[in-house]
Backbone bond lengths (Angstrom), bond angles and torsions (degrees), N, CA, C in turn:
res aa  C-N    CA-C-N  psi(-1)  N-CA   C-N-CA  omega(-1)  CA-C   N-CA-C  phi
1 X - - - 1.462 - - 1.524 109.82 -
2 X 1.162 135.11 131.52 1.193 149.34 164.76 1.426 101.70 -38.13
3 X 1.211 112.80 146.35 1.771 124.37 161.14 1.683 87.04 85.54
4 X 1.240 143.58 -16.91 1.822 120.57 -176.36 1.134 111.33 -64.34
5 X 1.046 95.91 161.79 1.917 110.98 -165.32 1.750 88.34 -140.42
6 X 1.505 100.82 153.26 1.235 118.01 -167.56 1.614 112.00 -60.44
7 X 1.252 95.55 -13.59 2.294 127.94 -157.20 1.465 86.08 -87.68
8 X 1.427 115.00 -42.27 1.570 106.29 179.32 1.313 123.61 -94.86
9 X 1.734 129.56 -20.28 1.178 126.01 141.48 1.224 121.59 -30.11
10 X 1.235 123.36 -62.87 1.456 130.84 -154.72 1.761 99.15 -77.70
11 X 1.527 130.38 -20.47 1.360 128.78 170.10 1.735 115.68 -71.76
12 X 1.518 104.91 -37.91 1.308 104.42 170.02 1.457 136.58 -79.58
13 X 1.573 108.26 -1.15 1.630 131.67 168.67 1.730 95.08 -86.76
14 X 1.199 110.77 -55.53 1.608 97.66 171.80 1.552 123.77 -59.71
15 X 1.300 119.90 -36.83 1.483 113.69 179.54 1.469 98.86 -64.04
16 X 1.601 122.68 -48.04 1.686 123.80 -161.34 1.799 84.41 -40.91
17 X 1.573 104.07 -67.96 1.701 111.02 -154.05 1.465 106.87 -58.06
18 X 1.448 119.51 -3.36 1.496 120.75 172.64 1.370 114.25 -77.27
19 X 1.507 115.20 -33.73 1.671 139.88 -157.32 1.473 91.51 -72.60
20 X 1.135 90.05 -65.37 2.212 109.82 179.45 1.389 108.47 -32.61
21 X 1.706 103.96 -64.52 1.409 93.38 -176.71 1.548 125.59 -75.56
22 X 1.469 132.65 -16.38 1.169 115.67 156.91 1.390 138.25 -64.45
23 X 1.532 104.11 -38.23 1.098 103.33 151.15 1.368 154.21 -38.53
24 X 1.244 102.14 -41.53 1.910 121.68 175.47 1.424 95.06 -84.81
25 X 1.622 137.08 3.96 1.089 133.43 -170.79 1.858 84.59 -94.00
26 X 0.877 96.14 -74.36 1.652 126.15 -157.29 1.965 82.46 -57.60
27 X 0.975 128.80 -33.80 1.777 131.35 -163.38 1.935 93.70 -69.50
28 X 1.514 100.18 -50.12 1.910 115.24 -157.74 1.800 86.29 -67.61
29 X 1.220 120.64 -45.04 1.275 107.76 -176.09 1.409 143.06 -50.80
30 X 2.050 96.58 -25.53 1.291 118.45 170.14 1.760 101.84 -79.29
31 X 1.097 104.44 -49.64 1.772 113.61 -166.19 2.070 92.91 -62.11
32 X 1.677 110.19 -36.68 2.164 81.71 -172.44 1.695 90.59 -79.87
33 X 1.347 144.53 -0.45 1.265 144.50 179.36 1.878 100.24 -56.61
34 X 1.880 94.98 -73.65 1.300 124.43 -130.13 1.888 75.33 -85.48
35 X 1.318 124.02 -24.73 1.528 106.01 166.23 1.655 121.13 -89.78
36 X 1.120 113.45 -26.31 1.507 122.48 171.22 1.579 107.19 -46.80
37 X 1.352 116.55 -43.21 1.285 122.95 -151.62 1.517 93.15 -87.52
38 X 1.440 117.89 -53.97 1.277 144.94 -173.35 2.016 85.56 -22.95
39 X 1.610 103.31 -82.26 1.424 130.31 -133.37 1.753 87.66 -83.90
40 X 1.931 118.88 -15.46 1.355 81.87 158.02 1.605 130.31 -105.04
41 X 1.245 114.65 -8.38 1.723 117.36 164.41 1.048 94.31 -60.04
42 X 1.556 133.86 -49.14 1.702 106.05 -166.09 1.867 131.72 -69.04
43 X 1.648 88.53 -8.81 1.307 101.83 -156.34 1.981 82.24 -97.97
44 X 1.516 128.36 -63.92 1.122 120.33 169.17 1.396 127.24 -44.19
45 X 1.339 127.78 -36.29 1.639 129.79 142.03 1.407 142.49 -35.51
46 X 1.389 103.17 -48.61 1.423 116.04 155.17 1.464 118.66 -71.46
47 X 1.644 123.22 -6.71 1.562 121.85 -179.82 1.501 104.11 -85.34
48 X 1.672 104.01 -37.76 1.727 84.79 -174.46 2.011 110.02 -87.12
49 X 1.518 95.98 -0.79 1.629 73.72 153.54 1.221 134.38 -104.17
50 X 1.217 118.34 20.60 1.264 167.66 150.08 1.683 119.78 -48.93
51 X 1.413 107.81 -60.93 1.347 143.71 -172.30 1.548 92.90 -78.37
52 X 1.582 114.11 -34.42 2.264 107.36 -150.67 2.015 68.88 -105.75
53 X 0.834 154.21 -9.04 1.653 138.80 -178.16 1.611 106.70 -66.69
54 X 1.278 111.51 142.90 1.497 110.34 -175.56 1.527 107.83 -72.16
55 X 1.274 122.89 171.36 1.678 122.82 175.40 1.391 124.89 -64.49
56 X 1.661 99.63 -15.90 1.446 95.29 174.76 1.593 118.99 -87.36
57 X 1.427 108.77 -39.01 1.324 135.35 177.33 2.130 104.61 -46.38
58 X 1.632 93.04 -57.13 1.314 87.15 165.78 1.452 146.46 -63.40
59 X 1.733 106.90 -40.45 1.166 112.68 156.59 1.621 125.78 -55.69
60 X 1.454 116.20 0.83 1.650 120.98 172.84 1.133 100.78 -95.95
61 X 0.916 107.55 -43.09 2.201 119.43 -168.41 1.726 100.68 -59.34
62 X 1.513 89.56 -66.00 1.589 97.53 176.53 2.029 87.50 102.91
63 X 1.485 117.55 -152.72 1.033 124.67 -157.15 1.663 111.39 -155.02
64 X 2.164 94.95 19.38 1.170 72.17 152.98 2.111 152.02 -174.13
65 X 1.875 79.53 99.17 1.153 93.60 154.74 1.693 120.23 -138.92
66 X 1.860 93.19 42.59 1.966 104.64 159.66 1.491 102.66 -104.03
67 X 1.405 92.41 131.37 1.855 92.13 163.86 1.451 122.38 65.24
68 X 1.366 106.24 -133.41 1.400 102.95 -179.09 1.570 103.64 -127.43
69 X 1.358 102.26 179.79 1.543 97.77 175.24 1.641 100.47 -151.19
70 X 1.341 132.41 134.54 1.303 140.93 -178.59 1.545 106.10 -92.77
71 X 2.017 114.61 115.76 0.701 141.46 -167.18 1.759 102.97 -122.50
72 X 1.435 124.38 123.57 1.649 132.67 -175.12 1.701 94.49 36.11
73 X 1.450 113.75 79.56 1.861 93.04 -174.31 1.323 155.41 33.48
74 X 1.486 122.73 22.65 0.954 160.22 159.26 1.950 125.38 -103.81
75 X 1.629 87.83 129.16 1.352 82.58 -176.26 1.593 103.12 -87.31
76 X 1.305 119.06 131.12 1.610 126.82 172.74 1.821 112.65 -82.24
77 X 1.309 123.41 141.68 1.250 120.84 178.24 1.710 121.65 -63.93
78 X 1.376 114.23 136.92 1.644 100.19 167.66 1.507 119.38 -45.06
79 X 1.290 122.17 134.24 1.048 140.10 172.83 1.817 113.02 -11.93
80 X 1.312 97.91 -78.68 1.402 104.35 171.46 1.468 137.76 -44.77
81 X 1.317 99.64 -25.95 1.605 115.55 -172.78 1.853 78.09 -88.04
82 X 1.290 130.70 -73.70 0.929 133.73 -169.14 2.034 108.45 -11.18
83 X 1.637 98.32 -88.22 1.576 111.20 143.97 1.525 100.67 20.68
84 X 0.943 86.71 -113.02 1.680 122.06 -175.37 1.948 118.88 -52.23
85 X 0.911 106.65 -16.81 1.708 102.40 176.12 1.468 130.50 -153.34
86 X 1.644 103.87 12.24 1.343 117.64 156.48 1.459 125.06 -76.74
87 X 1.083 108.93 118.87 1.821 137.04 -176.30 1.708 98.39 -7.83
88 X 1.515 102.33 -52.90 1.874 98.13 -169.25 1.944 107.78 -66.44
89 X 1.561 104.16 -12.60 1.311 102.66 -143.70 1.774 108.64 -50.89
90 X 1.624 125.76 139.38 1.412 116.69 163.15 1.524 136.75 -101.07
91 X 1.537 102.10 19.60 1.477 131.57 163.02 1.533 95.17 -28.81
92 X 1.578 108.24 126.14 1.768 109.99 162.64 1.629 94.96 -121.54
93 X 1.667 128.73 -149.69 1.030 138.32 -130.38 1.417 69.47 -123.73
94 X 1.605 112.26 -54.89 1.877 107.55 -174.82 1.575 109.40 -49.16
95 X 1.538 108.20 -44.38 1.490 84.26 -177.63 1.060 130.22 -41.18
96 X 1.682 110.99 -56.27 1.465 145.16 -160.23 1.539 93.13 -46.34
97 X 1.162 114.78 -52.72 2.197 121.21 -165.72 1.595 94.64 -78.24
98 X 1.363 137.08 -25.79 0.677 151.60 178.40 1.662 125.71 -51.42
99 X 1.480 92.78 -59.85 1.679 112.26 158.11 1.120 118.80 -81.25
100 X 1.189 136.95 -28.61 1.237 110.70 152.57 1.087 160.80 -110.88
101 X 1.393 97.13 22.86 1.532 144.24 152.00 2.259 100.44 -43.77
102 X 1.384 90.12 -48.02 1.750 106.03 -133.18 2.350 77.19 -81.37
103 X 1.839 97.35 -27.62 1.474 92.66 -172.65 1.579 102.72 -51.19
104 X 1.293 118.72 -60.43 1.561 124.67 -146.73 1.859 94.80 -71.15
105 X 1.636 107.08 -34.04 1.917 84.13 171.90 1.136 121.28 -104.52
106 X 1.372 126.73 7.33 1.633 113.65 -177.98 1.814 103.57 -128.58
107 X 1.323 115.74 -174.99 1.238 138.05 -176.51 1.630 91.79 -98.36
108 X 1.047 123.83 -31.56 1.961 128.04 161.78 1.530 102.13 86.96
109 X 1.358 128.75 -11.38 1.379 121.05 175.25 1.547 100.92 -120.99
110 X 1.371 100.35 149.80 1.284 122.35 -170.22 1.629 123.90 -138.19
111 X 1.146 116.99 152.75 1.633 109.50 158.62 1.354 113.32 -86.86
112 X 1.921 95.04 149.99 1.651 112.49 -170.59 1.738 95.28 -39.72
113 X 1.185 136.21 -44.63 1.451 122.47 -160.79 1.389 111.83 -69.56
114 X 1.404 124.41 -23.36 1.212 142.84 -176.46 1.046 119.78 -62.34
115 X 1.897 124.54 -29.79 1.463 144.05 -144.07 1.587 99.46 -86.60
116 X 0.941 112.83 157.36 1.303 124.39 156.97 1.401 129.80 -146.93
117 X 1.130 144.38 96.04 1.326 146.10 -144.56 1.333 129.96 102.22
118 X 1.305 117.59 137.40 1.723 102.49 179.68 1.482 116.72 -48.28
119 X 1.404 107.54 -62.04 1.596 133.29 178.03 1.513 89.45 -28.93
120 X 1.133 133.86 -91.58 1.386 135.10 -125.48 1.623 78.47 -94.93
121 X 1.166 161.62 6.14 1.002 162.20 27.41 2.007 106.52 88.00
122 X 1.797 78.14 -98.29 1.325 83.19 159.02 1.525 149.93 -85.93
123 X 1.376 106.55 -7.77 1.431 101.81 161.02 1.702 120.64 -101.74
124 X 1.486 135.49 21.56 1.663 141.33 131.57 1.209 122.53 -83.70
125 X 1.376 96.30 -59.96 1.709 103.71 -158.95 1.275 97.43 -69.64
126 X 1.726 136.58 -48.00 1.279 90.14 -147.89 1.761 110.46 -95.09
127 X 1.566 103.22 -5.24 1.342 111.88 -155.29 1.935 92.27 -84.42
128 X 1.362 121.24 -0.59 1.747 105.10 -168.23 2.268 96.94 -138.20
129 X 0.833 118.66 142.25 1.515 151.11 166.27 1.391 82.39 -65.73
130 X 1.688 104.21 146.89 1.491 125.69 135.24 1.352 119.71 -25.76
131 X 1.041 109.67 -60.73 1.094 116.38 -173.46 1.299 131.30 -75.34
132 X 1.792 112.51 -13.84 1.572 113.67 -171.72 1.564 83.43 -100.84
133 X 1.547 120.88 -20.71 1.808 100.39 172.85 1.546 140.92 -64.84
134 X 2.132 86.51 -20.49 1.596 86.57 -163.35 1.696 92.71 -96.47
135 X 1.268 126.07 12.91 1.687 140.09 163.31 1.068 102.12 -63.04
136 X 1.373 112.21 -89.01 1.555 124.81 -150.63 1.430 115.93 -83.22
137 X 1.691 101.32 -8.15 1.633 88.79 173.98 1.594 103.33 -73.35
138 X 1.480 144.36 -14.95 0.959 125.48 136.43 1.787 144.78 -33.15
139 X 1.220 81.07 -59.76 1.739 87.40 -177.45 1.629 115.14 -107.02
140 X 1.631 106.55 3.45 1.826 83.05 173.84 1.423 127.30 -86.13
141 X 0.972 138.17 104.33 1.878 145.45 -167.34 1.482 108.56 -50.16
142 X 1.632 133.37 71.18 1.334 95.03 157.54 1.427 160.70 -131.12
143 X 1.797 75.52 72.67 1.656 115.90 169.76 1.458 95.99 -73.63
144 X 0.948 111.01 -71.63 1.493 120.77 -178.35 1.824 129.34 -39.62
145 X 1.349 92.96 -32.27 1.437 89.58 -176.56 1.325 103.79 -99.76
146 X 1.781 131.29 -11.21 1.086 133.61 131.77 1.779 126.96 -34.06
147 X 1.196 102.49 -53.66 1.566 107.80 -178.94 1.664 120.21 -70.05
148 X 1.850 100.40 -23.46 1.381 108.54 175.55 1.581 110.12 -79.96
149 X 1.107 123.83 -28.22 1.309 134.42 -164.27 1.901 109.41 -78.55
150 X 1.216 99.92 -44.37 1.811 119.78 167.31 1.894 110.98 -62.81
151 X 1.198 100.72 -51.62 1.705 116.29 170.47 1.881 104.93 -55.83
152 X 1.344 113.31 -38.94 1.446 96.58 -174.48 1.716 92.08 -95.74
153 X 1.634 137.00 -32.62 1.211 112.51 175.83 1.668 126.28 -64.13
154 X 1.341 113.52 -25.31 1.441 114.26 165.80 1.697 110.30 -66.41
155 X 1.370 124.98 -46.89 1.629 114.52 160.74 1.311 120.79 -48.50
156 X 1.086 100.79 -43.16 2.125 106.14 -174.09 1.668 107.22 -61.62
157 X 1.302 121.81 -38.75 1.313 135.20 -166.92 1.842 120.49 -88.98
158 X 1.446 93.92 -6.58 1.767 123.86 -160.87 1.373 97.04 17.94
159 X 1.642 120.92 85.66 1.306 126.74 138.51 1.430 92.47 -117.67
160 X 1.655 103.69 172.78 1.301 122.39 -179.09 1.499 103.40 -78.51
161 X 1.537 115.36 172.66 1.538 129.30 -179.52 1.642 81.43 -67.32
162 X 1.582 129.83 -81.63 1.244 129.42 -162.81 1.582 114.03 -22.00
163 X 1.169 100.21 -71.05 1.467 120.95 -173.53 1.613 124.36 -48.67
164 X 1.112 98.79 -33.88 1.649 116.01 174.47 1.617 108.53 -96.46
165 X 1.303 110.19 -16.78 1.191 82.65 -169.83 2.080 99.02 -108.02
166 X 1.055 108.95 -16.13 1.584 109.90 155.16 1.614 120.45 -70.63
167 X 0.872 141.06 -19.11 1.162 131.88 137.45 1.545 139.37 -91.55
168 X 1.069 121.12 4.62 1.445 134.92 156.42 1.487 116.90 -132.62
169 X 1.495 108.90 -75.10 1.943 80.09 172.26 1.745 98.78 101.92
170 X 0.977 121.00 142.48 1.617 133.30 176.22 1.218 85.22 -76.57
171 X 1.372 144.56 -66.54 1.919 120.39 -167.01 1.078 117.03 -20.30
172 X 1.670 100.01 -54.42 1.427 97.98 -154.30 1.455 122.64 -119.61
173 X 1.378 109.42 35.02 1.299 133.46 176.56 1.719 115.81 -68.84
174 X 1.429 114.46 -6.80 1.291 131.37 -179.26 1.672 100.60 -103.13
175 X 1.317 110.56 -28.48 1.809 97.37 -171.90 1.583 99.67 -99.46
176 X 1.724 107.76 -10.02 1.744 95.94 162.29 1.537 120.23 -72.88
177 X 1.583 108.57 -31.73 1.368 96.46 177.44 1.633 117.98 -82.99
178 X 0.935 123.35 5.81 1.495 126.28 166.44 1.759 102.89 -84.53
179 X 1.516 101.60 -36.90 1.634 82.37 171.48 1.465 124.95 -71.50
180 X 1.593 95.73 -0.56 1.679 96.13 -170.12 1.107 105.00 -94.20
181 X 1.348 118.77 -43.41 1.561 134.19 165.88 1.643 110.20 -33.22
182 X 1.290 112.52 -55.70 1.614 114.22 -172.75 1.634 90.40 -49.83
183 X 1.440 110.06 -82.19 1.286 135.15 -140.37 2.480 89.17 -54.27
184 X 1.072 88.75 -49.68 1.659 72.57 -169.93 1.702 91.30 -87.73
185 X 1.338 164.34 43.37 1.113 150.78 110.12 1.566 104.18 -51.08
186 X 1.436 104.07 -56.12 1.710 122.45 -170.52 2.019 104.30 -54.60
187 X 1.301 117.95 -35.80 1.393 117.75 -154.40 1.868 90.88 -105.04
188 X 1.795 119.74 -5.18 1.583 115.87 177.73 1.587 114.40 -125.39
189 X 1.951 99.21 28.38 1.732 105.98 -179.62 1.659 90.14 -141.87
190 X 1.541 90.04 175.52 1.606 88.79 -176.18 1.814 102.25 -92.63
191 X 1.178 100.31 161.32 1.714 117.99 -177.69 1.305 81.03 128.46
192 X 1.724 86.01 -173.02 1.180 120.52 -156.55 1.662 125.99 -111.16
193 X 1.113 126.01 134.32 1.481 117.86 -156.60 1.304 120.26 -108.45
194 X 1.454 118.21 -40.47 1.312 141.99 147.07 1.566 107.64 -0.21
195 X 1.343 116.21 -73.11 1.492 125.84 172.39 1.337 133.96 -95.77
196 X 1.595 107.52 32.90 1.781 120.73 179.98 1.489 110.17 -93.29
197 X 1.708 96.59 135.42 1.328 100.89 -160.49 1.469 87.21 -154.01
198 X 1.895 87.92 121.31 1.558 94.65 159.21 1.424 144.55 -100.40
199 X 1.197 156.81 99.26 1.214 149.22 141.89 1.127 133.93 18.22
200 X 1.584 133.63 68.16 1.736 123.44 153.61 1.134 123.86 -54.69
201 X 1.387 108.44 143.65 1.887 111.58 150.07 1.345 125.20 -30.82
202 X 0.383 145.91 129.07 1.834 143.99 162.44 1.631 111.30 -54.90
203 X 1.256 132.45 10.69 1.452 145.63 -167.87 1.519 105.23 -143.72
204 X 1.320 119.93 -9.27 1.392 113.00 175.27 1.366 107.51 -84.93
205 X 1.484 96.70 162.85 1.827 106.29 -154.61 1.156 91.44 -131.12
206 X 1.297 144.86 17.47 1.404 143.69 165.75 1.537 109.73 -77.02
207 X 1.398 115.63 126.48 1.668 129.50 -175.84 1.830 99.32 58.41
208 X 1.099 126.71 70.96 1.709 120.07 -148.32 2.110 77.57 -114.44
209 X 1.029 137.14 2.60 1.144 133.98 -156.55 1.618 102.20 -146.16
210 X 1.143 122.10 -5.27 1.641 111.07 -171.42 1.815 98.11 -142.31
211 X 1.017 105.11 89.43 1.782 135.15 154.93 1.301 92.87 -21.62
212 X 1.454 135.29 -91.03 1.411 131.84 172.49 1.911 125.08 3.55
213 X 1.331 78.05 -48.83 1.694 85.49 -159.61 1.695 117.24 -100.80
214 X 1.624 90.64 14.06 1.974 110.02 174.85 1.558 110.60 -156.48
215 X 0.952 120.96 159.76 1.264 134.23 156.69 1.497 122.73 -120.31
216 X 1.336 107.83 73.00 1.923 105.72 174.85 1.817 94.69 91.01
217 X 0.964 136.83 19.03 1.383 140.00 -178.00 1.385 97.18 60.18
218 X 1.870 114.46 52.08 1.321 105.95 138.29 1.408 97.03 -143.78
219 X 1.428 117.83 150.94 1.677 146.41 179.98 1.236 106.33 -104.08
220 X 1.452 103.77 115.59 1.601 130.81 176.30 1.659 92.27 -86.75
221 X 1.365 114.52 -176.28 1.199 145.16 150.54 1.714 113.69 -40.08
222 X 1.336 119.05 -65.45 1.391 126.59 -170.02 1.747 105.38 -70.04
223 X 1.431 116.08 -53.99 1.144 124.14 156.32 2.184 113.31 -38.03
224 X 1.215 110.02 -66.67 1.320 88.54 164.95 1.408 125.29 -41.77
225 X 1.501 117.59 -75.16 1.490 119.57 162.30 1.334 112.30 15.71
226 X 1.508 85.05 -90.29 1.868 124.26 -176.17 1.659 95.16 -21.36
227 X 1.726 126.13 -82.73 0.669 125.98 171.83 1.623 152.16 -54.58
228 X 1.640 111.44 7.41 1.502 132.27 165.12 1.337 83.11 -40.25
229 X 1.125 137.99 -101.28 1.443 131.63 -113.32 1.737 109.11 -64.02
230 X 1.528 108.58 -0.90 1.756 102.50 -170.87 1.833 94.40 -85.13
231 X 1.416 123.74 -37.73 1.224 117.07 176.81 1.998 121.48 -99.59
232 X 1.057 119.15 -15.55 1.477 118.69 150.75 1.583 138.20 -119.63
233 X 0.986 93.86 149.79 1.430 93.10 -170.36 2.313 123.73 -42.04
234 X 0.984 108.54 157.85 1.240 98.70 -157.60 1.810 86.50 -76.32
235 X 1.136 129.35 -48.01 1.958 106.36 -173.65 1.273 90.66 -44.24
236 X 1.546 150.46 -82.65 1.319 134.90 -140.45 1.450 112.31 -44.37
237 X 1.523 118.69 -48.27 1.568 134.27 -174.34 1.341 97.10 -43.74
238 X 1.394 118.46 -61.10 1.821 144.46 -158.59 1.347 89.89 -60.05
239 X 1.275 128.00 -49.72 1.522 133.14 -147.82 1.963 105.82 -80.85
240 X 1.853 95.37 -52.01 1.378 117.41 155.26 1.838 114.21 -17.26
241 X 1.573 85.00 -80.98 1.627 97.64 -178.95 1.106 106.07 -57.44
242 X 1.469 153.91 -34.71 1.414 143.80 -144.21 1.530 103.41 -91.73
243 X 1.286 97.43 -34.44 1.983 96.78 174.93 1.476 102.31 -92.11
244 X 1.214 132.38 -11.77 1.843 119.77 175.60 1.432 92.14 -61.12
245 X 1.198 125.73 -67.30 1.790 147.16 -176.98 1.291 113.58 -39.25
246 X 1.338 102.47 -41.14 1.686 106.10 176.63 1.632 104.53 -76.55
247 X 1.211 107.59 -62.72 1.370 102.26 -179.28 1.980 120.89 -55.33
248 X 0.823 140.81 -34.21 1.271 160.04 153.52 1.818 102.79 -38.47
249 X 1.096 107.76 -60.96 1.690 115.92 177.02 1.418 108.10 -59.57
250 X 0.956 95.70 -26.68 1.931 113.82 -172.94 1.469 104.21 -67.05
251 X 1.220 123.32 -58.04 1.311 149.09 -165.10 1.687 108.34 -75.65
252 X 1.123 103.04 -45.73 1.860 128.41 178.16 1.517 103.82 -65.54
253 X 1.499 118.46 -40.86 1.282 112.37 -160.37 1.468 107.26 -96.02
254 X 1.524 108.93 -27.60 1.626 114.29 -175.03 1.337 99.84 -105.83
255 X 0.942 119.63 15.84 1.915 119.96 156.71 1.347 107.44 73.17
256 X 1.017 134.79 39.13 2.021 142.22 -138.72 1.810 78.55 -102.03
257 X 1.469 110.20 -56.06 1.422 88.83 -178.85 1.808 102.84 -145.19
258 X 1.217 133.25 153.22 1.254 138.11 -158.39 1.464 109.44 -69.87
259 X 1.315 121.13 157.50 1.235 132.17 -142.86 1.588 103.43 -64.74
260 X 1.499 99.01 -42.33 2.065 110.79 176.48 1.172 112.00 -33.00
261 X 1.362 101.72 -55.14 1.694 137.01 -171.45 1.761 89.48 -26.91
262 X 1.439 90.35 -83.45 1.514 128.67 -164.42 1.613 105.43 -36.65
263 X 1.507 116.85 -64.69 1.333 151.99 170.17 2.098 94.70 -35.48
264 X 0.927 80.38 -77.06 1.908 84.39 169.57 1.435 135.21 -34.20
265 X 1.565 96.19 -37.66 1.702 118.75 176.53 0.963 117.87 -102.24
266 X 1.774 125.91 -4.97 1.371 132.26 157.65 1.817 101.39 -57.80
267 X 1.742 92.07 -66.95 1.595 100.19 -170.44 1.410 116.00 -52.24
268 X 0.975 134.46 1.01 1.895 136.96 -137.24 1.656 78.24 -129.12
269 X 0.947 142.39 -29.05 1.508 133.44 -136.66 2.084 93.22 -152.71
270 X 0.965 125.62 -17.96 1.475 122.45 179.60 1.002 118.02 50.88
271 X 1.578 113.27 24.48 1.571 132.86 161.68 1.365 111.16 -99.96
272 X 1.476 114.74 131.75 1.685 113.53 -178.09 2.007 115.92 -124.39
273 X 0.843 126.25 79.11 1.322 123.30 179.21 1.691 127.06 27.00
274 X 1.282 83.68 -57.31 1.716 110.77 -157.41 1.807 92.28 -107.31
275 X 0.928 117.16 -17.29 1.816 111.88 179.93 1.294 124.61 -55.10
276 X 0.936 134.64 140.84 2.046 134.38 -157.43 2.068 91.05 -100.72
């Protein structure tokens, strides 16, 4: 744009790195959700096959990866939660699509020879016996702990079953989290965010009815936005917008960069100052 000055470059590298971090704010909230939920259907799933094991079978297994178990007076976390939210843990976003990617094609437990990777490593091999694998790969459901996990993200997000599920849909609940994946890789590395834009298929049917939430089957930044509220809850969205606005007013009022500027990063972001 004509008239920038180096004074206003350097304000719009700070707003980008402002964008990032709310974002990865508002992103972690879906990700401790979408693993919270994860590690307890899997862990209550694995109890009632748990529950159908004969008394002897159990007394081999033992009890433990149900619940909790009290270690020197302290209660220790279920296994799974463990996984997933102990201090060392190296869980990324890939894992996360990863597992539940692995629900809809595999039986998910394996023998140690079977393993491949530390990760997956440690959440089969070490937590199940021979013997508790060749059980439950019969009876553990996980369709079900798939279907429970979608049931609490449509509650977490307060849209309706209808509503969420005509514009996203269990298909394609795997190519939303790759859009989520881009967008918070993009908002927890360096570059630039302002102008991140993802790429659909031309055959994907995710948001296939709401203009808002694509441009030509590709997702900008504002278009992400747009779509917060299908994976977090609507205060976070509300909360989201309330500091874009603040910060923006910030910038508008102390002249940091000229009004175009401003006007530009409304449109870029589908956040508007003054919008109800």
């Amino acid at each position: 744009m004509s008239g920038t000055k180096i004074e206003h470059l350097e304000e719009l590298v700070k707003f980008d790195s402002f964008i990032k971090g709310k974002l990865l704010e508002s992103i972690r909230s879906f990700e401790n959700m979408f693993l919270g939920s994860f590690a307890y259907h899997f862990e209550m799933e694995y109890k009632k096959v748990f529950d159908q094991m004969s008394s002897t079978m159990q007394t081999k297994v033992g009890k433990h990866n149900v619940g909790t178990k009290m270690v020197d007076n302290e209660v220790q976390l279920i296994p799974m939660w463990e996984q997933f939210f102990d201090d060392e843990s190296l869980i990324t976003i890939n894992d996360e699509i990863d597992l539940w990617n692995k629900l809809s094609t595999e039986k998910f437990l394996k023998v140690n020879s079977q393993i491949d990777g530390k990760y997956l490593d440690k959440i089969n091999s070490k937590r199940f016996s021979q013997s508790e694998i060749k059980f439950i790969k019969r009876k553990f459901s996980t369709q079900r702990v798939r279907q429970q996990i979608r049931e609490d993200l449509i509650s977490f997000c307060d849209k309706s079953d209808s509503v969420w599920n005509s514009q996203i849909g269990s298909d394609n609940f795997s190519s939303m989290m790759e859009i989520i994946r881009i967008f918070r890789n993009s908002s927890s590395h360096p570059g630039f965010i302002l102008d991140k834009k993802v790429p659909l298929d031309d055959n994907s049917s995710i948001f296939p009815h709401d203009s808002k939430a694509l441009n030509d089957y590709i997702i900008y930044l504002k278009n992400f936005i747009y779509i917060l509220p299908y994976f977090i809850s609507g205060e976070t969205v509300e909360l989201f917008r309330y500091e874009v606005k603040k910060r923006l007013l910030y910038m508008s009022h102390n002249k940091k960069v000229p009004n175009k500027h401003i006007q530009r990063l409304e449109q870029q972001l589908g956040i508007y100052i003054f919008d109800s």
